[in-house]
N, C-alpha and C positions, 0 to 999 in steps of 0.2 A: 529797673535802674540798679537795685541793689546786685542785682545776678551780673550786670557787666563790669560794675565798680570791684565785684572779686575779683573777676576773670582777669581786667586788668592788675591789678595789685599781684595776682598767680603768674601774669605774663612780665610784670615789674620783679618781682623775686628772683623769677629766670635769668632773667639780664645782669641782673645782680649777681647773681653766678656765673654767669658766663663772662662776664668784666674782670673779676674775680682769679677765676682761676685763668684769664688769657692776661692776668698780669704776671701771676706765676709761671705761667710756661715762658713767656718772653722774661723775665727774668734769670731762669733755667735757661736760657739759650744764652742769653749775654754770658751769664759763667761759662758753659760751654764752649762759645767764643773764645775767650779768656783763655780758659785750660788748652783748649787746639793749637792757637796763635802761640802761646807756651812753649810748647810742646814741637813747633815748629811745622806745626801741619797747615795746608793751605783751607781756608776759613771761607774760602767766595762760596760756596753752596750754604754753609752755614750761614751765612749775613744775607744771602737770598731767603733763607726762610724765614730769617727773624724779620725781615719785610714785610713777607706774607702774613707772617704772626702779628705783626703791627697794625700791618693793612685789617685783619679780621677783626683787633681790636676794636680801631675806630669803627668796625659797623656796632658792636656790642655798644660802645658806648652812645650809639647817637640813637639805636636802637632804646635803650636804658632812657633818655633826655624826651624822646619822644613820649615812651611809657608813661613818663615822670608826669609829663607836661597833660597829656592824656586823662589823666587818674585826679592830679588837682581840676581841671575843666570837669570832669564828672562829679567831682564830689562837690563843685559850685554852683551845680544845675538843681 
């Protein structure tokens, strides 16, 4: 029990990094946005990826919820 209660908290940590830094890259995309549209450059490839950045988002975070949810149930058994 105690061996999987790390592995999760190690696969929890993960998540937390990867939540992390995909807020940082989609935020580095919205200035990017910014700076282009600026700049007078056309931005539809750019706002197609900050979708996709989005979209990968929400798996990190439901991925992270699940872990969460995961690790408190184990550590109440």
């Amino acid at each position: 029990m105690a061996l999987n209660i790390a592995v999760i908290r190690d696969h929890l940590a993960m998540a937390e990094r990867h939540v992390a830094s995909g807020n940082r890259v989609i935020m580095r995309q919205k200035e990017l946005i910014t700076e282009l549209d600026t700049d007078g450059h056309d931005v539809t490839e750019a706002i197609a990826l900050l979708i996709r950045f989005e979209d990968l988002l929400a798996l990190h975070l439901a991925d992270r919820d699940r872990l969460a949810d995961e690790l408190k149930s184990a550590e109440h058994k």
